[in-house]
HTML snippet that shows the backbone in 3Dmol.js (N, CA, C, O; Angstrom):
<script src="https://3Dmol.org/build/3Dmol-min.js"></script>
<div id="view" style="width:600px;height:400px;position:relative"></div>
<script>
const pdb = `
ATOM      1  N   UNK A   1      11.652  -6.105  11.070  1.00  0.00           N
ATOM      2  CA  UNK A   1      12.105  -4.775  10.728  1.00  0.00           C
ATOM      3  C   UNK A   1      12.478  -4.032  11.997  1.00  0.00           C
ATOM      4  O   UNK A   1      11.844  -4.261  13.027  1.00  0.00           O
ATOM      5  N   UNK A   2      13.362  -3.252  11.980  1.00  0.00           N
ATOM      6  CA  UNK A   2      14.316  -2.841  13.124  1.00  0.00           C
ATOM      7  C   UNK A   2      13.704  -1.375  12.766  1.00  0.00           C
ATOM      8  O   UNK A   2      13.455  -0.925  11.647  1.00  0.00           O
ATOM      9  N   UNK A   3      13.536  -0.772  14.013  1.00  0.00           N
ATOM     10  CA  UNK A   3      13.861   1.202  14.073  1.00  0.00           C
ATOM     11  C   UNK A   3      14.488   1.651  13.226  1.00  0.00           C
ATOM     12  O   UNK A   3      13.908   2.500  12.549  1.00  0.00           O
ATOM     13  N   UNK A   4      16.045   1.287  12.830  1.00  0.00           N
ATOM     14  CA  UNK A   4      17.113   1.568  12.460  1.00  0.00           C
ATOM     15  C   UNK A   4      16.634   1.588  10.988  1.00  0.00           C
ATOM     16  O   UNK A   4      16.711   2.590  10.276  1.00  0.00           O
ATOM     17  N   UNK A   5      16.171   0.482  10.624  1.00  0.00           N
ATOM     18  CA  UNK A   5      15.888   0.337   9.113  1.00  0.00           C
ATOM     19  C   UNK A   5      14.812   1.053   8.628  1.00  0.00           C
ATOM     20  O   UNK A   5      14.913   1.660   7.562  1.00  0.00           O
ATOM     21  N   UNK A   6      13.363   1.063   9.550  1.00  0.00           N
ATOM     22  CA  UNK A   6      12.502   1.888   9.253  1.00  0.00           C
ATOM     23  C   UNK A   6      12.936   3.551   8.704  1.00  0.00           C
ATOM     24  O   UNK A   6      12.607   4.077   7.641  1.00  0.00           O
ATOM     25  N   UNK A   7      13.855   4.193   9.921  1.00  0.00           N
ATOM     26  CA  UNK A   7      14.356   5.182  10.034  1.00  0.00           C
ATOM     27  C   UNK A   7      15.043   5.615   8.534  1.00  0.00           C
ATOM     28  O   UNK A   7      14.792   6.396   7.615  1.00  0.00           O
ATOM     29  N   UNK A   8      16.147   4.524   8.913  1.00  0.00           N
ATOM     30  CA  UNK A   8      16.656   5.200   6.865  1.00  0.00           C
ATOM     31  C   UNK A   8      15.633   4.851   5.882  1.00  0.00           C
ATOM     32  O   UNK A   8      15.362   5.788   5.130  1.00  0.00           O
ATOM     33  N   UNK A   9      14.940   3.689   5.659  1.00  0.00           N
ATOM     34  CA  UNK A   9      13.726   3.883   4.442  1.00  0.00           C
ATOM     35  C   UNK A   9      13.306   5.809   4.562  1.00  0.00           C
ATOM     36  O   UNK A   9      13.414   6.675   3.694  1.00  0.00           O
ATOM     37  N   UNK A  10      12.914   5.889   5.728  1.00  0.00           N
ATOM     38  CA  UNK A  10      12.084   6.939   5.687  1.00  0.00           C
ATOM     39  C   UNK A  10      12.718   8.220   5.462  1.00  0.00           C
ATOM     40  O   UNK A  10      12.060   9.233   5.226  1.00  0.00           O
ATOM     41  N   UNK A  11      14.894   8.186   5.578  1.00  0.00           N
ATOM     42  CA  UNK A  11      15.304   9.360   5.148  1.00  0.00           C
ATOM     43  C   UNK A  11      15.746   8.773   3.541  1.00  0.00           C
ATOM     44  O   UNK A  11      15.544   9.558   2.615  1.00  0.00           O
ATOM     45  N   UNK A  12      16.156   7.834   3.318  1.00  0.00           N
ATOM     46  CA  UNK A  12      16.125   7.911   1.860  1.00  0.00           C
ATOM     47  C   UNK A  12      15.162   7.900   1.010  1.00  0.00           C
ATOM     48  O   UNK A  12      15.457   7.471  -0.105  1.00  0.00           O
ATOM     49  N   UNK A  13      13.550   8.412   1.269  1.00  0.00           N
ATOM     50  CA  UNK A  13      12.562   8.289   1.101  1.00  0.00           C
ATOM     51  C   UNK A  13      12.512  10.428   0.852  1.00  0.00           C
ATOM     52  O   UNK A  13      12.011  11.097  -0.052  1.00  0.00           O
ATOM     53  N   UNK A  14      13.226  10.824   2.035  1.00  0.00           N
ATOM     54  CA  UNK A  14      12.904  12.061   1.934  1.00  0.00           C
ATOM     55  C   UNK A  14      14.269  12.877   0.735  1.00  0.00           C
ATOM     56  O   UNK A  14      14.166  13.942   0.127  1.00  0.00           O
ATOM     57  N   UNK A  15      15.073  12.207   0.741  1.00  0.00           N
ATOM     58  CA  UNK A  15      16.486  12.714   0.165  1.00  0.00           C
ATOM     59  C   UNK A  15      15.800  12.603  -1.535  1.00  0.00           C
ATOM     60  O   UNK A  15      16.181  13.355  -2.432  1.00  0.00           O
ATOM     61  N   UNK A  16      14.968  11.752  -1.687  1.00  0.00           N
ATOM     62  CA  UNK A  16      14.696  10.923  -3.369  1.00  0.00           C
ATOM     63  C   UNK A  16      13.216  12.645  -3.340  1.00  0.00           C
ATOM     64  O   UNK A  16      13.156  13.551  -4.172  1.00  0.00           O
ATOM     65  N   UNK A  17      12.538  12.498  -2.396  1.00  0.00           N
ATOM     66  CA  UNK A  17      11.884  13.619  -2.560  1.00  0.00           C
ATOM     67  C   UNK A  17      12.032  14.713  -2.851  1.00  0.00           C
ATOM     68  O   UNK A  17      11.210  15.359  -3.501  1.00  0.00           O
ATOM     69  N   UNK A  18      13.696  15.373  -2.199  1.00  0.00           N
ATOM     70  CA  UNK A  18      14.208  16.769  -2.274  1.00  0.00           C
ATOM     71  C   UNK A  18      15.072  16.735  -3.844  1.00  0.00           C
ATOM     72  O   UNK A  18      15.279  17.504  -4.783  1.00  0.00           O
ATOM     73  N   UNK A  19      15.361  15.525  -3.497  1.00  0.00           N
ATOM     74  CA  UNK A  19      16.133  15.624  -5.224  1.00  0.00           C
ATOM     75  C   UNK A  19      15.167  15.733  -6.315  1.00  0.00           C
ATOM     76  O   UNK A  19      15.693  16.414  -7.195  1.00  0.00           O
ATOM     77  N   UNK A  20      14.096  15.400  -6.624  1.00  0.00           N
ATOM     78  CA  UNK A  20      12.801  15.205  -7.149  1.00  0.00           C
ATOM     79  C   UNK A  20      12.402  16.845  -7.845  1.00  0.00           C
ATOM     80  O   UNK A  20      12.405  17.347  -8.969  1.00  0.00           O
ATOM     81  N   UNK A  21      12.049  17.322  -6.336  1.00  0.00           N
ATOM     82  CA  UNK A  21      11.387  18.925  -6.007  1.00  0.00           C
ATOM     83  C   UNK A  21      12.285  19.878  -6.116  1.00  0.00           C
ATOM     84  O   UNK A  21      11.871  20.996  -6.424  1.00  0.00           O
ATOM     85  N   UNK A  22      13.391  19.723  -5.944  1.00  0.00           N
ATOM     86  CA  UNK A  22      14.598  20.671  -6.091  1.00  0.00           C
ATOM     87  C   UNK A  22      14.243  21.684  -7.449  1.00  0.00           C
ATOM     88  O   UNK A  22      13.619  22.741  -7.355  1.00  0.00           O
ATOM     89  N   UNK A  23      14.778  21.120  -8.699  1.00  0.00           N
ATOM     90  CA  UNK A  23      14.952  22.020  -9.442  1.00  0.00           C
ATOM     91  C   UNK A  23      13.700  22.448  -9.897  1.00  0.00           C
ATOM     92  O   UNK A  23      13.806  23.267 -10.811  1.00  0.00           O
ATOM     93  N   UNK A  24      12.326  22.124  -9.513  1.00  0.00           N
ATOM     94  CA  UNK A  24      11.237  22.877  -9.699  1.00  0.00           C
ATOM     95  C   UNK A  24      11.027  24.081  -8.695  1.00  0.00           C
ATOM     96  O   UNK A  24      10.897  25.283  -8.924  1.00  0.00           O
ATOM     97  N   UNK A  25      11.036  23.405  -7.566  1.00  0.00           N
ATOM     98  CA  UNK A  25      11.038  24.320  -6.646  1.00  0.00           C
ATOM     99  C   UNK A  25      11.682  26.037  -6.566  1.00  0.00           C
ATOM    100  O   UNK A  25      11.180  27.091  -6.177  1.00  0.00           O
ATOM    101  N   UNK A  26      12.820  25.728  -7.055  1.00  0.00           N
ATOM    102  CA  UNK A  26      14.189  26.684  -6.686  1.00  0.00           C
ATOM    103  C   UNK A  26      13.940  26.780  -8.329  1.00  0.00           C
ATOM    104  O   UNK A  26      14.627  27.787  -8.496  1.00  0.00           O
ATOM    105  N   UNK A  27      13.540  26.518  -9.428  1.00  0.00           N
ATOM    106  CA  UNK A  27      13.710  27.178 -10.505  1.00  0.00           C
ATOM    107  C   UNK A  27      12.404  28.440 -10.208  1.00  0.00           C
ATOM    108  O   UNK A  27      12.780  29.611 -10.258  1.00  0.00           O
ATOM    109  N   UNK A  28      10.962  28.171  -9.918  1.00  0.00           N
ATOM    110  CA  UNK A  28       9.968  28.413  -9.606  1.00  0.00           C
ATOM    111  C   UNK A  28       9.951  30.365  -8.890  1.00  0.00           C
ATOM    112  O   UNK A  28       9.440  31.443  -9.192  1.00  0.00           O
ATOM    113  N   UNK A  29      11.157  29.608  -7.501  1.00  0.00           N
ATOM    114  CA  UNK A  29      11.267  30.311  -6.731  1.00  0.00           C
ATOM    115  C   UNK A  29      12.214  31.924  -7.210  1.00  0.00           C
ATOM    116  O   UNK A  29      12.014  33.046  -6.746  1.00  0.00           O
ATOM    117  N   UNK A  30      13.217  31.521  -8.240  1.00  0.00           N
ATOM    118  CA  UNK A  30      13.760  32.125  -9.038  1.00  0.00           C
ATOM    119  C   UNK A  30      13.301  33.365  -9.644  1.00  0.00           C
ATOM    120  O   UNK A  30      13.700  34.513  -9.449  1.00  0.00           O
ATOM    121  N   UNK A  31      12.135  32.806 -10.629  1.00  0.00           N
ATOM    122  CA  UNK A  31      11.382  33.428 -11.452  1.00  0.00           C
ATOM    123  C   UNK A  31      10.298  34.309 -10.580  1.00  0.00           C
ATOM    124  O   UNK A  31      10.117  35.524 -10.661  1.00  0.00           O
ATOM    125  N   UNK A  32       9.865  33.700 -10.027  1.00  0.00           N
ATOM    126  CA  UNK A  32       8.955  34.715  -8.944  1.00  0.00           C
ATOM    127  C   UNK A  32       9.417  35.844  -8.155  1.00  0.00           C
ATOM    128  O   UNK A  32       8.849  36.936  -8.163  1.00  0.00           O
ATOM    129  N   UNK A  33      10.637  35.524  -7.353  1.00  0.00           N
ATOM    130  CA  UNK A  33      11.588  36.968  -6.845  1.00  0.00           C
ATOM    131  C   UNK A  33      11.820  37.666  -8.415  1.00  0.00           C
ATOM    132  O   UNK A  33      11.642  38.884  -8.415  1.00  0.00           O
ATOM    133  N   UNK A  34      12.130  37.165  -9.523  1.00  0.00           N
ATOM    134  CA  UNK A  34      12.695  38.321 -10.349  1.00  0.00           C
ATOM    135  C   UNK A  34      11.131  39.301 -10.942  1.00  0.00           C
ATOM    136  O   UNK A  34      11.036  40.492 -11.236  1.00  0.00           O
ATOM    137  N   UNK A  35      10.092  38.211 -10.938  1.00  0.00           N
ATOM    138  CA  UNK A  35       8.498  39.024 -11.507  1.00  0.00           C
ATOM    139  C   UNK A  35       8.129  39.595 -10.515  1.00  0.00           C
ATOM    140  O   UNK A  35       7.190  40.378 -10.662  1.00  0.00           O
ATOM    141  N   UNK A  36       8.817  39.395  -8.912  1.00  0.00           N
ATOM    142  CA  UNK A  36       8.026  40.174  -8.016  1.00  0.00           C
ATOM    143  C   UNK A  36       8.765  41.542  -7.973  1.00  0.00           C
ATOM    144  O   UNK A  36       8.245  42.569  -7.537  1.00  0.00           O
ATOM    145  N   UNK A  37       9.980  41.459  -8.448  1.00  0.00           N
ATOM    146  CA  UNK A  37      10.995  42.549  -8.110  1.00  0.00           C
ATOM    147  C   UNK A  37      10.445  43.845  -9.146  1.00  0.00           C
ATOM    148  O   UNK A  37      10.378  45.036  -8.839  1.00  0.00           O
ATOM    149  N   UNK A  38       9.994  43.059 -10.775  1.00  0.00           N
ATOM    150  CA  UNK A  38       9.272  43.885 -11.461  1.00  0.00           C
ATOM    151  C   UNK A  38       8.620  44.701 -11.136  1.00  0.00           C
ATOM    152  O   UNK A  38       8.692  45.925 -11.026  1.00  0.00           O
ATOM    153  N   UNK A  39       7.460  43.433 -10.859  1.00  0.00           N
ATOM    154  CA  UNK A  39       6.182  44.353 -10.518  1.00  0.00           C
ATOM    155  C   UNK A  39       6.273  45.246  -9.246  1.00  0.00           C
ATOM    156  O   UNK A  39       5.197  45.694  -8.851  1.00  0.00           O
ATOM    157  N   UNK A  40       7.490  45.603  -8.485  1.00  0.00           N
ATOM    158  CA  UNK A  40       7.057  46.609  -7.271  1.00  0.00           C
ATOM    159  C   UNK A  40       8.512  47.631  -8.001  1.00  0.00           C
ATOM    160  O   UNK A  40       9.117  48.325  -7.184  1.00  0.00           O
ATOM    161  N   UNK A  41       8.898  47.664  -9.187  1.00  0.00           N
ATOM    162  CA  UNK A  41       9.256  48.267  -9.885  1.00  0.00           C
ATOM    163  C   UNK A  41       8.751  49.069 -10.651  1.00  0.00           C
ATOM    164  O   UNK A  41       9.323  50.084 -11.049  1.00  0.00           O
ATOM    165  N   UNK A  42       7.391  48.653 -11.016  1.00  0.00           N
ATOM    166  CA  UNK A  42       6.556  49.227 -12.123  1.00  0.00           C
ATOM    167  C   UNK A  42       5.529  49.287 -11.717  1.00  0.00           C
ATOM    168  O   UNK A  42       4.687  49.746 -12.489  1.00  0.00           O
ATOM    169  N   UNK A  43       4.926  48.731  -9.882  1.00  0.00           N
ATOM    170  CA  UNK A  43       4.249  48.881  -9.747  1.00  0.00           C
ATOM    171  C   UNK A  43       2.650  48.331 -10.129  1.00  0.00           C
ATOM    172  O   UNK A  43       1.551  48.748  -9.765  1.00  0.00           O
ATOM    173  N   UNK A  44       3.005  47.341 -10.922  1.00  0.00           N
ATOM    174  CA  UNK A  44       1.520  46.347 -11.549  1.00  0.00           C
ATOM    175  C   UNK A  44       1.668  45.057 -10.845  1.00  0.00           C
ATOM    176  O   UNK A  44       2.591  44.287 -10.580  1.00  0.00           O
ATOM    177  N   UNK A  45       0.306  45.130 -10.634  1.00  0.00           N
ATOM    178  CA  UNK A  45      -0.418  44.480  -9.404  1.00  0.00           C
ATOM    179  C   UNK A  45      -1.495  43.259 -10.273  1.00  0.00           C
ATOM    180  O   UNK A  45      -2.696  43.172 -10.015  1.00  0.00           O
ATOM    181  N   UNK A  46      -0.723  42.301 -11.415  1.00  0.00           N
ATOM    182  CA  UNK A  46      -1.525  41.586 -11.889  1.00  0.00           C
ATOM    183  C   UNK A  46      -1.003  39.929 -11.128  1.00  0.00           C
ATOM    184  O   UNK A  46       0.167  39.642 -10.876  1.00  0.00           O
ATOM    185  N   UNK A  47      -1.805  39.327 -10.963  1.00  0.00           N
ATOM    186  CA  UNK A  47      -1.868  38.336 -10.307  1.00  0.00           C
ATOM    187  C   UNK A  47      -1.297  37.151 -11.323  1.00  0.00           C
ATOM    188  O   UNK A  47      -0.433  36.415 -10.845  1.00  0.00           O
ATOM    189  N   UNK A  48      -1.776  36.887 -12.871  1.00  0.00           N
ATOM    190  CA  UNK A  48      -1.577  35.910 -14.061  1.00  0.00           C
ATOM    191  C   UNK A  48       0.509  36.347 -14.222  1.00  0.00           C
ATOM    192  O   UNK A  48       1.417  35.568 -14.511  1.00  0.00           O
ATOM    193  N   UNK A  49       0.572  37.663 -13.931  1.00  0.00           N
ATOM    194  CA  UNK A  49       2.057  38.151 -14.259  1.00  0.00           C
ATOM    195  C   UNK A  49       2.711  36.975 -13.653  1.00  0.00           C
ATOM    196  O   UNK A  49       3.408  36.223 -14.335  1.00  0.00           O
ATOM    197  N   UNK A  50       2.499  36.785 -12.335  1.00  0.00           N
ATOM    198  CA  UNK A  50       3.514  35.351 -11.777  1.00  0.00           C
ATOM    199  C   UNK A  50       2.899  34.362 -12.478  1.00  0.00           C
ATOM    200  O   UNK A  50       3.416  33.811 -13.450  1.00  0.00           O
ATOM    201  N   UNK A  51       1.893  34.123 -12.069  1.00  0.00           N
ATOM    202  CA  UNK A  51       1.432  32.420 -12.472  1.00  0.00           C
ATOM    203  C   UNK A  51       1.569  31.992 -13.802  1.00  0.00           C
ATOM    204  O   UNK A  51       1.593  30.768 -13.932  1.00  0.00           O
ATOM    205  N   UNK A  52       1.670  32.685 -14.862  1.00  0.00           N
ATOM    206  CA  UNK A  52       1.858  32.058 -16.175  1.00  0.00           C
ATOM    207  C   UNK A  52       3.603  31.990 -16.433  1.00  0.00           C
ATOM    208  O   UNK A  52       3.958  31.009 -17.087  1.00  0.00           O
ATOM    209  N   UNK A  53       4.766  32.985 -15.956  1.00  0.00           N
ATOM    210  CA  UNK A  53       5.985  32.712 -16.020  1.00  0.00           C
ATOM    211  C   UNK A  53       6.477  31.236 -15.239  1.00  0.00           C
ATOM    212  O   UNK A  53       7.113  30.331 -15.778  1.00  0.00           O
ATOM    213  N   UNK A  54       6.004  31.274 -13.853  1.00  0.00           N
ATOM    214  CA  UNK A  54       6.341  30.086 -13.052  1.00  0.00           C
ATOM    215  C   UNK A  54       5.422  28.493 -13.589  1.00  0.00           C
ATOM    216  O   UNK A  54       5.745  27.311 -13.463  1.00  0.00           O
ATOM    217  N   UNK A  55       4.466  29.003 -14.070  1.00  0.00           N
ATOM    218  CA  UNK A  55       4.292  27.551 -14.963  1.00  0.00           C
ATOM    219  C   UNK A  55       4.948  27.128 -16.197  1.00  0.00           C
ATOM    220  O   UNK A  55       4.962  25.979 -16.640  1.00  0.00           O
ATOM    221  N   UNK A  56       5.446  28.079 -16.668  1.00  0.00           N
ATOM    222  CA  UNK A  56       6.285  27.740 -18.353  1.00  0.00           C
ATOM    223  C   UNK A  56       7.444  27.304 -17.876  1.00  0.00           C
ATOM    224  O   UNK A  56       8.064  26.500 -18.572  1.00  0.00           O
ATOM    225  N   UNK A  57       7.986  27.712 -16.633  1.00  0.00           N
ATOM    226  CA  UNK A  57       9.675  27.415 -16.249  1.00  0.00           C
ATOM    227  C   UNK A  57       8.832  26.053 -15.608  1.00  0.00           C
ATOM    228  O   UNK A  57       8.673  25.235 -16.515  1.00  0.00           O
ATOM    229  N   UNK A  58       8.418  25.716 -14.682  1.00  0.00           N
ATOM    230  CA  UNK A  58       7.934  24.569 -14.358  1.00  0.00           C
ATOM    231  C   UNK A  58       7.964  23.505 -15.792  1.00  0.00           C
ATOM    232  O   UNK A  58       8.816  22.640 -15.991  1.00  0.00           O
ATOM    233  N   UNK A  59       6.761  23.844 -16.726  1.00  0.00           N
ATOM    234  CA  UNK A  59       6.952  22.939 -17.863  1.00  0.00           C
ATOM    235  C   UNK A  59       8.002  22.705 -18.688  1.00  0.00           C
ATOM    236  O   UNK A  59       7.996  21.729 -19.438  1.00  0.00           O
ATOM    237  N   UNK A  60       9.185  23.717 -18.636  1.00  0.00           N
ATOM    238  CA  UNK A  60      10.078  23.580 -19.252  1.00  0.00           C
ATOM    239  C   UNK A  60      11.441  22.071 -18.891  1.00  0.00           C
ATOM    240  O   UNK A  60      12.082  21.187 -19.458  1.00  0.00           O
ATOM    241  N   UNK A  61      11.076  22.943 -17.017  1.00  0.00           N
ATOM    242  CA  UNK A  61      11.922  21.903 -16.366  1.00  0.00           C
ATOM    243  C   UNK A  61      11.656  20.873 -16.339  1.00  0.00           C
ATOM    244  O   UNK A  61      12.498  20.182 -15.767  1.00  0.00           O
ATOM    245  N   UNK A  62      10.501  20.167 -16.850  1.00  0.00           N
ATOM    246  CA  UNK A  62      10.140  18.944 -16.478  1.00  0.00           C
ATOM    247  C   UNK A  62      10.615  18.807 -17.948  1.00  0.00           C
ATOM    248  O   UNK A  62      11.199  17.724 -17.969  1.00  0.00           O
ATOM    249  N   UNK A  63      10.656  19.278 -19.018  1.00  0.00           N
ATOM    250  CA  UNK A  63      10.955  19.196 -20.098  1.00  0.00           C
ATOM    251  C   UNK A  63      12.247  18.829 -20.347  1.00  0.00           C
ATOM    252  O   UNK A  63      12.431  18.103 -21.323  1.00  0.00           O
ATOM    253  N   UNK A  64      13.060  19.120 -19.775  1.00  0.00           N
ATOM    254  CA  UNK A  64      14.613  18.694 -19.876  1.00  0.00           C
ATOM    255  C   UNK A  64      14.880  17.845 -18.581  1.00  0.00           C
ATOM    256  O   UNK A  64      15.618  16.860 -18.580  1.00  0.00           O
ATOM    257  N   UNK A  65      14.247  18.292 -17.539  1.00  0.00           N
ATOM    258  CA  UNK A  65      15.010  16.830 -16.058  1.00  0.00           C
ATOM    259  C   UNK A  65      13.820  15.975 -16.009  1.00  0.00           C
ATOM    260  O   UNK A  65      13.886  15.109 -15.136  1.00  0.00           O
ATOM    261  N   UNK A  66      12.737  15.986 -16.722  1.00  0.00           N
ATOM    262  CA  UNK A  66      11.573  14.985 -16.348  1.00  0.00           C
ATOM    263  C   UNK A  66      12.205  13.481 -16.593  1.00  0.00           C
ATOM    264  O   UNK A  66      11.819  12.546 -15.891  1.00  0.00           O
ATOM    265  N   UNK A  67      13.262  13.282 -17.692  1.00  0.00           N
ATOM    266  CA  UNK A  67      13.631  11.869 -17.810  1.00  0.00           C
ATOM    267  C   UNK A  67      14.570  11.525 -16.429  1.00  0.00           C
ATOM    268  O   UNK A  67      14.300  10.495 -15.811  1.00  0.00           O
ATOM    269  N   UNK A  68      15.618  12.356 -15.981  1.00  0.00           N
ATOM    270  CA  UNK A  68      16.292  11.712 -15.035  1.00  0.00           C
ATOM    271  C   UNK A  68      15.544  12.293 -13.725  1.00  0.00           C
ATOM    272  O   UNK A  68      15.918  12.202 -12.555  1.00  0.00           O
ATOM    273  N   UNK A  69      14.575  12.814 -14.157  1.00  0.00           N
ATOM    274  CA  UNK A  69      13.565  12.896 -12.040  1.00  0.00           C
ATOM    275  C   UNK A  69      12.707  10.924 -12.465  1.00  0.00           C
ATOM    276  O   UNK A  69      12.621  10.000 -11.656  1.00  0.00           O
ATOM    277  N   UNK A  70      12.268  10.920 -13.858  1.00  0.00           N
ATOM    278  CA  UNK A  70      11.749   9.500 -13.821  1.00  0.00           C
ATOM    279  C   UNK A  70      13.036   8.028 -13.047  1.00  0.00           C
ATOM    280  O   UNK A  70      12.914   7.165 -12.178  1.00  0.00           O
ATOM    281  N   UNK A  71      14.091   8.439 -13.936  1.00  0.00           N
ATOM    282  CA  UNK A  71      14.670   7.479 -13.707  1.00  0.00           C
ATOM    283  C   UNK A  71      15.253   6.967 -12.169  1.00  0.00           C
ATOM    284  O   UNK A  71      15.416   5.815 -11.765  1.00  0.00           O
ATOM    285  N   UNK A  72      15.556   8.548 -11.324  1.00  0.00           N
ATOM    286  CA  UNK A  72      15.835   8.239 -10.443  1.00  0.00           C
ATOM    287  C   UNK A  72      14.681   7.881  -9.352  1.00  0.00           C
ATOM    288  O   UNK A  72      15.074   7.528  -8.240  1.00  0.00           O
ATOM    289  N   UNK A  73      13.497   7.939  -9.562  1.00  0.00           N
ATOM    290  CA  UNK A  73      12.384   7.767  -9.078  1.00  0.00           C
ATOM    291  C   UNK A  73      12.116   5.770  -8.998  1.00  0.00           C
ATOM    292  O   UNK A  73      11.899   5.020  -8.046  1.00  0.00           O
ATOM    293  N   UNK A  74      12.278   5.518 -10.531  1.00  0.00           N
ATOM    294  CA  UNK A  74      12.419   4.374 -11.228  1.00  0.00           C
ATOM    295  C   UNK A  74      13.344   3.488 -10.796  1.00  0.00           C
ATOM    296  O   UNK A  74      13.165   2.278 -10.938  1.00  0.00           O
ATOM    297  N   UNK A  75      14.552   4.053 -10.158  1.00  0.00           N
ATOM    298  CA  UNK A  75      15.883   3.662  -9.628  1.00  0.00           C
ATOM    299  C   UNK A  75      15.219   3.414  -7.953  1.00  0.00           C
ATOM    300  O   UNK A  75      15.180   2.462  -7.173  1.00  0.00           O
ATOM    301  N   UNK A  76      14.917   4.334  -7.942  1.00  0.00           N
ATOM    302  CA  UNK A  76      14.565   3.790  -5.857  1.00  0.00           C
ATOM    303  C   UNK A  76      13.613   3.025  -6.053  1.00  0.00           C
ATOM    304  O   UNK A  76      13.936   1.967  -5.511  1.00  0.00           O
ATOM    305  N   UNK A  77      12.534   2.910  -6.547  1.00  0.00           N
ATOM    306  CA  UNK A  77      11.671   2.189  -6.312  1.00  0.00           C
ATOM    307  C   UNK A  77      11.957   0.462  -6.741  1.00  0.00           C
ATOM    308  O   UNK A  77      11.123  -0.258  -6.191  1.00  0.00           O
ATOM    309  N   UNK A  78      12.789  -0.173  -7.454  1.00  0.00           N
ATOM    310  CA  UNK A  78      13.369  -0.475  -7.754  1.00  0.00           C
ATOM    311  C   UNK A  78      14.303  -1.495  -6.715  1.00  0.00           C
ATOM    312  O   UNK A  78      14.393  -2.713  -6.566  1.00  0.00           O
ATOM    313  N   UNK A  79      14.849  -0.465  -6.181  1.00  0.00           N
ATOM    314  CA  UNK A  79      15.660  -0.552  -4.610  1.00  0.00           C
ATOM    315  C   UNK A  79      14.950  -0.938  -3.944  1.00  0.00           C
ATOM    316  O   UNK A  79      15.252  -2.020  -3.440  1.00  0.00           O
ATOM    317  N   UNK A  80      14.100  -0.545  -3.688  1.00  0.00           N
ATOM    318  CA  UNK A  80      13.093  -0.504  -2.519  1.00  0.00           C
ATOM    319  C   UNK A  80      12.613  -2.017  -2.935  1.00  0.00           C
ATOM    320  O   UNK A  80      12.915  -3.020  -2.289  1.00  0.00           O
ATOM    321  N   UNK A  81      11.913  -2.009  -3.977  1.00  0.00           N
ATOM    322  CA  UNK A  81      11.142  -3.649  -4.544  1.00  0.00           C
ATOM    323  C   UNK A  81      12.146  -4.798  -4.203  1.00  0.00           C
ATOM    324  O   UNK A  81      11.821  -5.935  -3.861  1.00  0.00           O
ATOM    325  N   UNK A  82      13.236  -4.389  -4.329  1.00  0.00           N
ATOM    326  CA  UNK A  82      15.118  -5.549  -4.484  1.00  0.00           C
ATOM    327  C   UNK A  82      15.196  -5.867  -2.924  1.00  0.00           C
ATOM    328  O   UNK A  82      15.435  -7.017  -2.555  1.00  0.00           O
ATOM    329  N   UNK A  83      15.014  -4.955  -2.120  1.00  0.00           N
ATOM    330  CA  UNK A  83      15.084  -4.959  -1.027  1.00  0.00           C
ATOM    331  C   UNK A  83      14.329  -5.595   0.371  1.00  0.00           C
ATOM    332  O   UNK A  83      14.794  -5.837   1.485  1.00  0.00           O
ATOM    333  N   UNK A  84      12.673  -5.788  -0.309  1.00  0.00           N
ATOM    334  CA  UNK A  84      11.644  -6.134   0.639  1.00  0.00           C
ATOM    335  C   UNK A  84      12.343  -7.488   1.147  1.00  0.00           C
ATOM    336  O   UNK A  84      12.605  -7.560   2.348  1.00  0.00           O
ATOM    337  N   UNK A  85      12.569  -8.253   0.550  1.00  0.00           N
ATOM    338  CA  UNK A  85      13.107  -9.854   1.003  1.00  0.00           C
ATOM    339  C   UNK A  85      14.104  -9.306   2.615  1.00  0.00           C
ATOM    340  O   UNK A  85      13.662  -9.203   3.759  1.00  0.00           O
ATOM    341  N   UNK A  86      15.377  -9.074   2.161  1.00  0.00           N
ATOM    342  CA  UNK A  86      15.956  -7.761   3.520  1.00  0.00           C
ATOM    343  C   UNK A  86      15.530  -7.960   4.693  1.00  0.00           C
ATOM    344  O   UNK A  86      15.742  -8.745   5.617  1.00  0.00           O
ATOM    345  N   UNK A  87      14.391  -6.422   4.296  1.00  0.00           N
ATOM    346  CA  UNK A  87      13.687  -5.952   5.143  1.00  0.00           C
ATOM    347  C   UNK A  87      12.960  -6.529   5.847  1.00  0.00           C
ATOM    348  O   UNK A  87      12.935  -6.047   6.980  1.00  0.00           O
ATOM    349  N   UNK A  88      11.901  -7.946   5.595  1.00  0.00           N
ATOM    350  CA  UNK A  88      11.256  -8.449   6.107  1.00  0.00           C
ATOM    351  C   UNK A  88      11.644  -9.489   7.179  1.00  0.00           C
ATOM    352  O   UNK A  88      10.994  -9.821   8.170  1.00  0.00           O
ATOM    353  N   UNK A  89      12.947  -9.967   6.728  1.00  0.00           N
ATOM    354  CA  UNK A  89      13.395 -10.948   7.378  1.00  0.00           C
ATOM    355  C   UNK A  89      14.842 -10.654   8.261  1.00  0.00           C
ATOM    356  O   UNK A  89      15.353 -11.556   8.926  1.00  0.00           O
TER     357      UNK A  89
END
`;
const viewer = $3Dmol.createViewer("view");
viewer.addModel(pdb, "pdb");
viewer.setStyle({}, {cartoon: {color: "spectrum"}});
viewer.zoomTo();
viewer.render();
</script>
């Protein structure tokens, strides 16, 4: 195994991660600027106000992209398994 090869495992390792975390992340992040914008609108200072919106959009999203975050997960690893012969030699 070469630098070179280690190196990309380890960025197509991080690219499969960001694609993964993306639309939780940034859906998450969404919902929280708009409940934070509320609450210093109205001034309520409840703590459950974020955490129960950003978990329903969380469960939702996994609800509609959970099959293609599996598959593409399913897809590298996959790659990765196809590949060891490659890599080793």
């Amino acid at each position: 195994m070469t630098p070179d090869t280690i190196v990309n495992l380890g960025q197509q390792a991080i690219v499969v991660t960001v694609q993964l975390t993306a639309p939780i992340l940034l859906s998450t992040l969404f919902v929280g600027v708009l409940i934070a914008m509320f609450q210093a609108a109205t001034q309520i200072n409840e703590m459950t106000l974020t955490f129960v919106p950003k978990l329903i959009v969380m469960a939702l999203i996994m609800l509609f992209a959970g099959s293609w975050m599996l598959s593409l997960l399913v897809d590298y690893t996959r790659n990765l398994f196809r590949d060891i012969p490659n890599l080793i030699g």
